[in-house]
C-alpha positions in Angstrom: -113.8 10.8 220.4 -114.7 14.3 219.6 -115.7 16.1 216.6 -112.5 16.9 214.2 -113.8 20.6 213.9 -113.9 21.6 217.4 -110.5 20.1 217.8 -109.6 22.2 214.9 -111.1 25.2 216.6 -109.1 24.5 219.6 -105.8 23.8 218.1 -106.6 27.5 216.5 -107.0 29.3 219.9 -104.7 27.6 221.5 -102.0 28.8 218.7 -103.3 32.2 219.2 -102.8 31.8 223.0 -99.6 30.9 222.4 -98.5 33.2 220.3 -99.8 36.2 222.8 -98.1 34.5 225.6 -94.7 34.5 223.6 -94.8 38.3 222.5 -96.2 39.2 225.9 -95.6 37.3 228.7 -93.0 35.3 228.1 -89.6 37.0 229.1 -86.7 34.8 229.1 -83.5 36.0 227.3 -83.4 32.8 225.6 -86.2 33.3 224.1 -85.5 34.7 220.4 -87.6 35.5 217.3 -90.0 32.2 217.9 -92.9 32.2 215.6 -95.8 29.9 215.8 -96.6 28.1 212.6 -99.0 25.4 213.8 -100.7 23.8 216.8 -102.2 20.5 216.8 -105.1 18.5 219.2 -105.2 14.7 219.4 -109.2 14.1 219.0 -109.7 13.4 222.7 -108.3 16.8 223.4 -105.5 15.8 226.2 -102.4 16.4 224.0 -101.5 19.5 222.1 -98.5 19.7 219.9 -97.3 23.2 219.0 -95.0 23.9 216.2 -93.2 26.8 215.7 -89.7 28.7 213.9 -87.2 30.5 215.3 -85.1 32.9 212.9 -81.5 32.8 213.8 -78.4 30.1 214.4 -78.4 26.7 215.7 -77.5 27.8 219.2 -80.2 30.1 219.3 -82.9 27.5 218.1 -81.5 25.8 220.4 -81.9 28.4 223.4 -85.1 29.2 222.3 -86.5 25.1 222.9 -85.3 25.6 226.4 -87.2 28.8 226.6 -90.2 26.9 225.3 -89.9 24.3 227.9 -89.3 25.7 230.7 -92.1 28.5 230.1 -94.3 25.1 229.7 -96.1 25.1 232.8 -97.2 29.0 232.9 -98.6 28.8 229.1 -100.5 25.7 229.7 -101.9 27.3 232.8 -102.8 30.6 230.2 -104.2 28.0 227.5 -106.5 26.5 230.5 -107.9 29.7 231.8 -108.8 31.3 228.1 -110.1 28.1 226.4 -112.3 27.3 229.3 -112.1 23.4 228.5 -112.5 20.8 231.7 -109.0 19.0 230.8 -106.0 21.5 229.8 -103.6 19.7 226.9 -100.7 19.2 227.6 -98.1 21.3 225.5 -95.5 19.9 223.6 -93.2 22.2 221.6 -91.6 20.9 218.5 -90.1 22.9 216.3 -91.5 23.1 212.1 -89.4 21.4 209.4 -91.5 23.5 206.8 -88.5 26.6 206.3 -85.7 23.9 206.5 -87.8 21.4 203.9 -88.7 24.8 201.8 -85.0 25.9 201.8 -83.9 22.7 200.6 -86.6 21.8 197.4 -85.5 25.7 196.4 -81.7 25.0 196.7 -82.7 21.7 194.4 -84.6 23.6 192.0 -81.8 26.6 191.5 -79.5 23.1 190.8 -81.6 21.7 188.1 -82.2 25.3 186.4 -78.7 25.7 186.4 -78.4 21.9 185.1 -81.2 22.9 182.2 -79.0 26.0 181.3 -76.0 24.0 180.5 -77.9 21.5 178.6 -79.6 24.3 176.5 -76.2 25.8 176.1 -74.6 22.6 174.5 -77.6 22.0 172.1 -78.1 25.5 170.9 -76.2 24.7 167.6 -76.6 20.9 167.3 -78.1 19.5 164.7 -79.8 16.2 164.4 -77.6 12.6 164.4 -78.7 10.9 161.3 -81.6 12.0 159.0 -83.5 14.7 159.3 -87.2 12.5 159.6 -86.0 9.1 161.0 -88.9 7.5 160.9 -90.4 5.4 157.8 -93.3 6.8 156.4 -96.3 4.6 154.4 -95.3 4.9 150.2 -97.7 6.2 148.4 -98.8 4.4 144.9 -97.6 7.1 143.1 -93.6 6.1 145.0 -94.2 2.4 144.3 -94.8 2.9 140.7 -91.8 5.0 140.0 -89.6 2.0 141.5 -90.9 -0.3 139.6 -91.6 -2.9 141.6 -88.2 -2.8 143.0 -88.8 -1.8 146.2 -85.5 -2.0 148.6 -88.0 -3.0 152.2 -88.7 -5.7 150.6 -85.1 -7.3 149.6 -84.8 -10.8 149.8 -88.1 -11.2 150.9 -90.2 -13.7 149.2 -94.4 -13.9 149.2 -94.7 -17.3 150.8 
């Protein structure tokens, strides 16, 4: 087991390696606008999981994850000679949920303002069902006096 940190560190360089390597290096025609989000170490440093984005259809997310794999080999070789470490990770390329997850809570959200709208539509002019103050409030002396005893909680009810 390693320390967290440096694994953290070198996830870090490893994304920016990467990165360089994609907007550089890397020329396939498959390739499209990839973007690397995140990368990832397991604590003994042997496996590194990069995520990334690509900005365009489903076949071209698709084109680009071949890109990604078959340029495997040369970027793990990169990653090796810059980070300097004795066992190079091995890369795996999965692409990030975040957009799609982000896309669908705002898509939800627009759907429950519109839902809120239509409620505060329909209410604007309602009144109340019932009384005004539905709930019973404690009489005050002064209330049970001018009854005279005859007070209508207490109907049929007897003191024993």
């Amino acid at each position: 087991m390693t320390d967290p940190a440096r694994a953290r560190k070198l996830a870090d360089r490893i994304q920016q390696i990467v990165a360089e390597m994609l907007e550089r290096r890397i020329k396939d025609p498959r390739l499209g606008f990839v973007t690397v989000t995140d990368a990832r170490l397991t604590n003994d440093l042997r496996d590194a999981t990069v995520f990334y984005t690509v900005y365009g259809s489903d076949a071209e997310r698709a084109d680009s994850a071949a890109a990604l794999d078959s340029a495997k080999g040369v970027i793990r070789s990169e990653v090796g000679k810059r980070t300097g470490v004795r066992h190079t990770p091995s890369l795996t390329f999965v692409p990030d949920a975040l957009p799609d997850n982000a896309r669908q809570i705002n898509d939800l959200l627009a759907k429950a303002r519109a839902a809120d709208e239509q409620v505060a539509k329909v209410a604007e002019g309602a009144l109340p069902a019932g009384e005004p103050n539905p709930y019973r409030e404690a009489r005050s002396e002064e209330d049970v006096d001018e009854t005279d005893g005859d007070d209508a909680d207490n109907a049929g009810y007897s003191g024993s």
